[in-house]
C-alpha positions in Angstrom: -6.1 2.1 77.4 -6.5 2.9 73.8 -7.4 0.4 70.8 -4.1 -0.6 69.8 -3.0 -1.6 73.1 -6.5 -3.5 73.4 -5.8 -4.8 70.0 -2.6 -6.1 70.8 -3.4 -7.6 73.8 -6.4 -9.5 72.5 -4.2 -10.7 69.3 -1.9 -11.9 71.8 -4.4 -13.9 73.8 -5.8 -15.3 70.2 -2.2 -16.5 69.2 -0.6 -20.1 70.1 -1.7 -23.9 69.6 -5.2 -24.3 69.9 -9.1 -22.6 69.3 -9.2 -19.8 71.2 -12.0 -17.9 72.2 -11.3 -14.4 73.9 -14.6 -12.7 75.7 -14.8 -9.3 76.4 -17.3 -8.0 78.4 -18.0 -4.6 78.3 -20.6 -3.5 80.4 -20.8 0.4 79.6 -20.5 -0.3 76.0 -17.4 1.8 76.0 -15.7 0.6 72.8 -19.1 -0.2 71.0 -18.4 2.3 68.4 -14.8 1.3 68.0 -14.8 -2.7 67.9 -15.6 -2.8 64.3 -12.1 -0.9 63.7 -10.3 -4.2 65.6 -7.5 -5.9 63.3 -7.7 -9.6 64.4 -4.8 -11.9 63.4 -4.9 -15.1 61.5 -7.5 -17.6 61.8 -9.4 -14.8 63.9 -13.4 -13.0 64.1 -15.1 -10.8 65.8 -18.5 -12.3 67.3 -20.9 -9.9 68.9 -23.2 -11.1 71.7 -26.3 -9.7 72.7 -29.2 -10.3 74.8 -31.2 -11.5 71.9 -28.4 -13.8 70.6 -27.3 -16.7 73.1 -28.1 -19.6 71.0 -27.4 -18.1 67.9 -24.1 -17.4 69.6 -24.1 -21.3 70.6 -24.5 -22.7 67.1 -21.7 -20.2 65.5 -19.4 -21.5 68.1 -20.0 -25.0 68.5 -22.0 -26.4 65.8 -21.0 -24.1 62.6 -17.4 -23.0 63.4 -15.2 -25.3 65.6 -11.7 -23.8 63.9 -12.0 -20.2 63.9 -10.5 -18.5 67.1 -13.2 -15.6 68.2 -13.4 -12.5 70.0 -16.3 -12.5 71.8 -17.7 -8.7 71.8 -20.6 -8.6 74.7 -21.9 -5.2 75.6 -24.3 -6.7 78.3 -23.0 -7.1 81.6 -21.0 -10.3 82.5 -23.1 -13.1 83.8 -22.9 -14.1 87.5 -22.6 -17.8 89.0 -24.5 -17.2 91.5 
């Protein structure tokens, strides 16, 4: 799939009534390089989590920034509930 379809689809996703807040796991860091380049629409940002960021992440989402829809970028692979 290439970055405007990916762009698209996550725009879509980010659209409607409502916070929204879209993660993206990608494990083999495929689109590390490219995710920068991502157009998001509106009352949209890009937030990228690491393993050195959880709570950083936390307080950006749920203490500083309650409004903002995000795409959240993770690189890391996708926790389990197990």
């Amino acid at each position: 799939m290439d970055l405007q379809e990916i762009q698209n689809k996550i725009n879509n996703l980010l659209n409607g009534e409502g916070r929204k807040l879209v993660f993206w796991y990608d494990e083999d860091a495929e689109y590390i390089d490219e995710i920068d380049s991502i157009q998001l629409d509106g009352n949209s940002k890009l937030w990228k989590v690491t393993e050195n960021n959880w709570f950083e992440s936390y307080l950006q989402l749920e203490e500083r920034d309650t409004e903002t829809n995000y795409l959240l970028y993770a690189f890391i692979p996708c926790l389990d509930d197990n």
